[in-house]
C-alpha positions as CSV (number, residue, x, y, z in Angstrom):
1,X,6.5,8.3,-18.2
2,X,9.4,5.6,-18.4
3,X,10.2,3.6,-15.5
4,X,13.9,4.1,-15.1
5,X,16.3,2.0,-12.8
6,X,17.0,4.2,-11.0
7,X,13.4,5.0,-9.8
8,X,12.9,1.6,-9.1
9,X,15.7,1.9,-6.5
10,X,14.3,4.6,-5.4
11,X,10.8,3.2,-4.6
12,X,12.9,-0.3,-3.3
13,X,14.7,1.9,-1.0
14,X,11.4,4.0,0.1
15,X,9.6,0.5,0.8
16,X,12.5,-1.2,2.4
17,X,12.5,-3.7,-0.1
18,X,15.2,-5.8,-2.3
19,X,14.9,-7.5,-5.7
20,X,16.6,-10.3,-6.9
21,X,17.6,-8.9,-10.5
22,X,14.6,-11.3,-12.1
23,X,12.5,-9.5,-10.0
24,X,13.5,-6.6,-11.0
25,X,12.9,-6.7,-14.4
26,X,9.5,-7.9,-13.1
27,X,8.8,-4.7,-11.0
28,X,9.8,-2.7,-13.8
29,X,7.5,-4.5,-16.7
30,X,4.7,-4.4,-14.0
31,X,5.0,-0.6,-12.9
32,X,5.3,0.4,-17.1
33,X,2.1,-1.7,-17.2
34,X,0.1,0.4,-14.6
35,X,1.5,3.4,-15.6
36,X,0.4,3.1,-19.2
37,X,-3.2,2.5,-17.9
38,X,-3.3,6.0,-15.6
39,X,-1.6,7.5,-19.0
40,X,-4.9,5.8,-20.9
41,X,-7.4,7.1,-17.6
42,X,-5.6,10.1,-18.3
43,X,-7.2,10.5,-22.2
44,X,-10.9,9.9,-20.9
45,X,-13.2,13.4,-21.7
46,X,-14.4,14.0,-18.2
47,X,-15.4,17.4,-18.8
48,X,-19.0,16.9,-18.6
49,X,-18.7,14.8,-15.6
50,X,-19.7,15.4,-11.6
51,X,-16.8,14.8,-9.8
52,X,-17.9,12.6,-6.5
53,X,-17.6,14.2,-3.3
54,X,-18.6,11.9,-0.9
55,X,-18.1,8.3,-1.2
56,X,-19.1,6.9,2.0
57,X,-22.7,7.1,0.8
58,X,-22.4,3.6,-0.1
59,X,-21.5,2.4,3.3
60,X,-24.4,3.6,5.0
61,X,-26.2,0.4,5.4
62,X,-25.1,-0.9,9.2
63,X,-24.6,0.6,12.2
64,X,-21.1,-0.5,13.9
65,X,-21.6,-2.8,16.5
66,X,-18.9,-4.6,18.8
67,X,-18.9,-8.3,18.9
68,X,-15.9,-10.6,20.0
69,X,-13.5,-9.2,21.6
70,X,-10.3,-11.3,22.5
71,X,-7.6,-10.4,25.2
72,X,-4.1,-8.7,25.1
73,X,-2.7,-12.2,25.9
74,X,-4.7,-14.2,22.8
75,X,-3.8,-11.2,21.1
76,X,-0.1,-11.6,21.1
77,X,-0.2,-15.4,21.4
78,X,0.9,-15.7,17.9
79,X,3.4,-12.7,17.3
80,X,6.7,-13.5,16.5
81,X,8.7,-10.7,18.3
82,X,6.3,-9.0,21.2
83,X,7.0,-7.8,24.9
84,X,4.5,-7.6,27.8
85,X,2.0,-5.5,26.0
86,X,2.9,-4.8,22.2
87,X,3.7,-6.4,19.3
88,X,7.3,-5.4,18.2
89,X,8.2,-4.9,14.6
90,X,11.2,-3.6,12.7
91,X,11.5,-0.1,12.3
92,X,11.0,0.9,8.4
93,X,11.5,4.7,8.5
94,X,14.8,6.2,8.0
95,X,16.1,9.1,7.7
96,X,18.0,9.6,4.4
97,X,21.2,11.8,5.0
């Protein structure tokens, strides 16, 4: 797969993001980097091979226990934009006509 410009806008647009255009020749060597290793992944013979089905077997040493807690007011002490009881942040879903 070729990383295109146009997909790059794309996934900048998706994320809400901008790139300066050094940056986005960055993006672009970076994403034809990762994609070339899912295309090497991708040559691996797995036929012989269990897929995993559960992978929270490896979490299973602790039980959840609550410790600290800290109040709504500490809790918003340091956001930027907040009201009386939530943090606010800008809205990053749009619809796309």
């Amino acid at each position: 797969m070729q990383v295109t410009n146009e997909l790059i806008e794309e996934l900048a647009g998706l994320s809400a993001l901008e790139f300066s255009p050094s940056e986005f020749e960055q993006i672009r060597n970076d994403l034809q980097k990762m994609i070339g290793f899912i295309e090497q992944l991708k040559e691996l013979d797995t036929d012989n091979i269990e897929p995993l089905e559960y992978m929270g077997a490896m979490n299973e040493g602790r039980e959840d226990t609550i410790k600290g807690m800290i109040t709504r007011e500490e809790g918003l002490s340091n956001a930027a934009h907040k009201n009386e009881k939530f943090i606010l942040v800008p809205k990053v879903i749009r619809k796309q006509p």
